[in-house]
Every structure is written in C-alpha cells, then in structure tokens.
C-alpha positions as CSV (number, residue, x, y, z in Angstrom):
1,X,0.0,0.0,0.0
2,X,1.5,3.3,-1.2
3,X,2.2,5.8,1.8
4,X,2.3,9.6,1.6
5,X,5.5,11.0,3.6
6,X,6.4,14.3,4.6
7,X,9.4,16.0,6.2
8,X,9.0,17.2,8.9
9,X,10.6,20.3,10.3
10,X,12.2,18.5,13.2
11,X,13.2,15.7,11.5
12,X,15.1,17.9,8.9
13,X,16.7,20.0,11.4
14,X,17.9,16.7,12.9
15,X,19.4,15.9,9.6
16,X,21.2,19.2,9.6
17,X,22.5,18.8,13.0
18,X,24.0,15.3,11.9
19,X,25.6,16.8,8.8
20,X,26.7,20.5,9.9
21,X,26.9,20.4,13.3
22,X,24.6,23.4,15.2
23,X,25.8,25.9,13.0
24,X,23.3,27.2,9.9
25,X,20.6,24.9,10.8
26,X,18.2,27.8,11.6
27,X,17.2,28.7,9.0
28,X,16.1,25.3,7.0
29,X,14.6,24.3,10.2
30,X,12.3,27.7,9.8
31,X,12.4,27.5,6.3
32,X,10.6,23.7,6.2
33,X,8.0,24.6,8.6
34,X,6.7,27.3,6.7
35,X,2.8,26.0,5.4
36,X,3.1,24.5,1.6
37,X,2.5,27.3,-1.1
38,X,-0.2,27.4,-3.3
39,X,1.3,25.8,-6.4
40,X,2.6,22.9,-4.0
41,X,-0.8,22.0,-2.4
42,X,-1.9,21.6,-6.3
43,X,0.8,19.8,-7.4
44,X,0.8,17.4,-4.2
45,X,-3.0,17.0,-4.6
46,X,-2.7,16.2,-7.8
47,X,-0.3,13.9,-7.6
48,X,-1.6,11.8,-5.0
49,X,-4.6,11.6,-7.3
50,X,-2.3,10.1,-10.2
51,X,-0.4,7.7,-7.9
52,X,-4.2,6.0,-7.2
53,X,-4.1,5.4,-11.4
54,X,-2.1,2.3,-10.6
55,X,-3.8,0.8,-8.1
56,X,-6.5,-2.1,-7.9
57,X,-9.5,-1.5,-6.2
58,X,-12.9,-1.0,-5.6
59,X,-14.6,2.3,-4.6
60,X,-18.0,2.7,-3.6
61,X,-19.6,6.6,-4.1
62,X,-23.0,8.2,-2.3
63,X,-23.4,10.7,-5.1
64,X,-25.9,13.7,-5.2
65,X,-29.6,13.0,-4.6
66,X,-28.7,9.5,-2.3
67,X,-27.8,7.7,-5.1
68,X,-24.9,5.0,-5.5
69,X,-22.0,4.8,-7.8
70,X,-19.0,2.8,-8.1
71,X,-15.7,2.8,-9.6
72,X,-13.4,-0.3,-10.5
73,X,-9.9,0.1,-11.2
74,X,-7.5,-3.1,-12.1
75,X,-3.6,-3.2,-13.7
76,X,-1.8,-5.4,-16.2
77,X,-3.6,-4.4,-18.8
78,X,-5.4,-1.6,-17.1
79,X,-9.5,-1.6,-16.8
80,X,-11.3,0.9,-15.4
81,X,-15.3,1.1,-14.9
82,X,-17.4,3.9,-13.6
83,X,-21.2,3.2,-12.8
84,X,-23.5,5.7,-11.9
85,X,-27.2,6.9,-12.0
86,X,-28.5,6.2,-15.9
87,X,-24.9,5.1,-16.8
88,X,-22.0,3.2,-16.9
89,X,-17.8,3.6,-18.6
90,X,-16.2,1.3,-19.0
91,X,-12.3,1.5,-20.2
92,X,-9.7,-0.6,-21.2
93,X,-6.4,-0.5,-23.3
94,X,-8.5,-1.8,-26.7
95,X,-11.7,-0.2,-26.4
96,X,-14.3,2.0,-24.7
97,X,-17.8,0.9,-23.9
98,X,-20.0,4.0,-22.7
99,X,-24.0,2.7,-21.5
100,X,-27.0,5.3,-21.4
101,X,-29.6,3.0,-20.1
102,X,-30.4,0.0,-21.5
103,X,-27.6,0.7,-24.8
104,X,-24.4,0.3,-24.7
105,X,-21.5,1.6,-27.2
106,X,-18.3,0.2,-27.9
107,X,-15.2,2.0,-29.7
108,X,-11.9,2.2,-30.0
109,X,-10.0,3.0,-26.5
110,X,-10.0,6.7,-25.7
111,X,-7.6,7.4,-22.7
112,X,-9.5,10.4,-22.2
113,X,-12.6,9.0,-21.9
114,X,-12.5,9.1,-17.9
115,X,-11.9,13.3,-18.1
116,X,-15.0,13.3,-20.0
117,X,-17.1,12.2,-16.6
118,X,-16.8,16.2,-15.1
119,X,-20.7,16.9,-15.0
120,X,-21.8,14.3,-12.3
121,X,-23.4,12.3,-11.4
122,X,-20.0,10.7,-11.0
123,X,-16.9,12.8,-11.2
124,X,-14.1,10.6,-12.0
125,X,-10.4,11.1,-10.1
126,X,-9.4,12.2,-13.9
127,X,-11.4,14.5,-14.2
128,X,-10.3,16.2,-10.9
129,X,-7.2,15.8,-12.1
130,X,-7.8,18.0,-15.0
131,X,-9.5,20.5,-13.0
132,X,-6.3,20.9,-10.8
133,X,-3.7,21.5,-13.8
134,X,-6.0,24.3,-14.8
135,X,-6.2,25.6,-10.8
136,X,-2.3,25.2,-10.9
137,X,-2.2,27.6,-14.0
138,X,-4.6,30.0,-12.3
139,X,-2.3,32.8,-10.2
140,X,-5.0,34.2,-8.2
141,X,-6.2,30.3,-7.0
142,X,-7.1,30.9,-3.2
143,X,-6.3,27.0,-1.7
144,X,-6.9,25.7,1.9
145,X,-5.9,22.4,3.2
146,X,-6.6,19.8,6.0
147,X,-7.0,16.3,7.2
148,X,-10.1,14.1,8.1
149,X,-11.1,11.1,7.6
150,X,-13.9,9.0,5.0
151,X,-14.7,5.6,5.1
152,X,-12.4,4.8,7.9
153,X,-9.5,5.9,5.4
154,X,-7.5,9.0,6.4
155,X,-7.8,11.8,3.6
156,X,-6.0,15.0,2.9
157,X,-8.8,17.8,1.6
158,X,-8.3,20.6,-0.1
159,X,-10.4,23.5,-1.1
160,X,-10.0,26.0,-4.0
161,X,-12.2,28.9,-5.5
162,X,-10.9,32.0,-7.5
163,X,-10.5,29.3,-10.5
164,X,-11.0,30.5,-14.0
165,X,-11.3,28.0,-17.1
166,X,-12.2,24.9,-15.1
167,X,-15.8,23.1,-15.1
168,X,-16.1,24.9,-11.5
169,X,-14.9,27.8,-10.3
170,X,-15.1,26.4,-6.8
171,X,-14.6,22.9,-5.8
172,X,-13.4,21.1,-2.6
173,X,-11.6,17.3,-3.1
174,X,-10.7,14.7,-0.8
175,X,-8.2,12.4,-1.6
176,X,-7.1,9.1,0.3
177,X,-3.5,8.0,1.3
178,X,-3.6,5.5,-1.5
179,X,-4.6,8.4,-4.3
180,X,-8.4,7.4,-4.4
181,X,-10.7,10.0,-4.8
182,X,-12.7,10.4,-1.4
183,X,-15.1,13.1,-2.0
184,X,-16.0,16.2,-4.4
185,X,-18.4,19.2,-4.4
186,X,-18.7,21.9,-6.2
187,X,-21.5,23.2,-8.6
188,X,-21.3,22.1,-12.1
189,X,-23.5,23.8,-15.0
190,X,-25.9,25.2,-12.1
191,X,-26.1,21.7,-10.8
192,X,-25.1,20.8,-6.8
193,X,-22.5,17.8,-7.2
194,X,-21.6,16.2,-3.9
195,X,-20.4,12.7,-3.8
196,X,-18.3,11.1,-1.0
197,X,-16.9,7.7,-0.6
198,X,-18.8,5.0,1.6
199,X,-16.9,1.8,1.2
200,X,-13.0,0.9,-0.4
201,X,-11.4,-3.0,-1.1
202,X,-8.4,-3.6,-2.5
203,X,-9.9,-6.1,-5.0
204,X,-12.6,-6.0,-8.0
205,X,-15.4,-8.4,-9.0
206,X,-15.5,-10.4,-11.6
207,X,-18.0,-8.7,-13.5
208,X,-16.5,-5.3,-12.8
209,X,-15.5,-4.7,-16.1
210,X,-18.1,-6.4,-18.4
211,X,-21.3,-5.1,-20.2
212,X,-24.8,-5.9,-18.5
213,X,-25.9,-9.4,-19.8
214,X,-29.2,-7.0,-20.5
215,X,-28.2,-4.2,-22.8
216,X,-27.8,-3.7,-26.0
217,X,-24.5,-3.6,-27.3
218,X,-23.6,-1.5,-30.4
219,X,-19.8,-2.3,-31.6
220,X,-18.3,0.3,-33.3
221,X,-14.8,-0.2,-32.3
222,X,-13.6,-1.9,-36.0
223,X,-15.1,0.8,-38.0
C-alpha cells in the first residue's frame, strides 16, 4: 500500500545537526516549517490523485440525490469502470464501452474517456485531475488544506475557489493515502455535485469490467 511521507521540520533540522553540526541549521529548520504554497498544495493533490491510477480497487460513491456509484480500477492491462445513475464507462487499453440506459456503445479505447465524466453524477479522479492542472495555472487560485477522515480511510482535503477556465470555479476534493478519490463538491453547469466515498477494497469483482448481460451492445470499435 502506497504511503504519503512528509518531512518534517524536526526531522530535517535533525538531519542538519548530523551533517553541519549546530551551525546554519536555523534557517532550513524555519524555512521547512513554513505552510506548503499554493502551487505545491496543487501539485501534491494532484499527484496523489495520479499515484491511485495504478492501483487495484474498488470504490463505492454516495453521489448527489442518495444515489450510488461505483468505480473499479485493475492493472496489467489496465481496466477501469465507472457506474452511476442512468450510466456506466467502462475503459480498457483496446476499447471503450459508454452505457446510457439500456444501450451500450463500444469504440476504439479513448484514454481520455474518464476526463469526459466532469458533469456528475459521477466525477471521476481524472477528471479532478484535469481541474487541478487548470487551478495550478490560475495565479489568483485561493487554496486551503486539511486532514479528516472518509470511510475509515485518512484523507488530505483541499479547497480551492478563484478558479477560472475549469468546469467549477469552486470545488473542494478529498483524496485518500492510496490516491483514491474520497469526495467532491462543487456546482457544475448550475447543478449541486456532492459525492463522497462510503466503502474501499483492495480487490474487483469479476463482473467489474463487463457489459450488462441485458443491454444492447452497439460495436463500433472496427469501423
């Protein structure tokens, strides 16, 4: 299981005392316990958020309205599926299905097929993603950070507002030690999206990546 580490201002001065002796340690202890910048609570966010793109798991999702969505993720070839109200994605390394109802569409694999879920009622982790390397371009990008916990998993949160060119000019995230996505809100098109985590394994079904025995399958992956 990945694990998120951080230096701490005490440890590093420690470091310095080993290496330089007393002298000239003042400063990087000061200097490392000043609060992350702006750009670096982006970039960290974000990158926790990419770590979780290699791992295996399950992810359950209470999404806006009480409603239930999941997301599957599996490596070696990848897989990913996202299933939500009225929908389902499904994406692997040769093809993309995308469901509406009872229909189901298959085409050639799209690796940005995930950054197209940014609307709800499921927002996938790469869409976030995407929202954040537009945040981190933003200069005026007001962040705030902090720690809680979802699920029974520990998860850093960050807030941001002020940001111009992304599906929401506000949005708060949650994002687990492992990368997983752990919650989102913001407002979307006028819509309220709030969806939160409810239940994580380290394992898939075997189903998890297959079209419903009961839709309709349209295959236009060959043509």
């Amino acid at each position: 299981m990945p694990i998120v580490s951080r230096l701490t201002a005490a440890g590093l001065t420690a470091a310095c005392l080993a290496l330089l002796g007393t002298a000239g340690c003042g400063e990087v202890g000061e200097a490392s316990a000043a609060p992350l910048s702006r750009d670096s609570l982006i970039t960290e966010t974000a990158g926790q958020l990419a770590t979780g793109s290699g791992l295996t798991y399950s992810a359950k999702y209470q999404v806006t309205g009480g409603e239930i969505a999941t997301v599957h993720r599996a490596q070696q070839p990848f897989r990913a599926s996202y299933v939500y109200p009225g929908g389902r994605l499904i994406a692997t390394s040769t093809v993309t299905v995308r469901c509406a109802g009872s229909t189901c569409e298959s085409t050639a694999a799209d690796p940005a097929a995930a950054a197209s879920l940014d609307t709800g009622p499921l927002i996938s982790a790469e869409a976030v993603q995407a929202m954040l390397a537009t945040a981190a371009l933003d200069p005026v990008v007001e962040t705030a950070q902090h720690d809680t916990t979802i699920a029974g998993r520990h998860a850093t949160c960050l807030s941001l507002s002020g940001v111009d060119g992304a599906a929401a000019d506000a949005f708060d995230l949650c994002v687990t030690n492992e990368g997983a996505l752990a919650s989102f809100t913001a407002t979307i098109a006028g819509k309220r999206i709030d969806q939160a985590l409810t239940a994580y394994r380290e394992d898939v079904p075997d189903d998890a990546f297959q079209v419903p025995p009961t839709a309709r399958l349209i295959d236009k992956s060959t043509k």
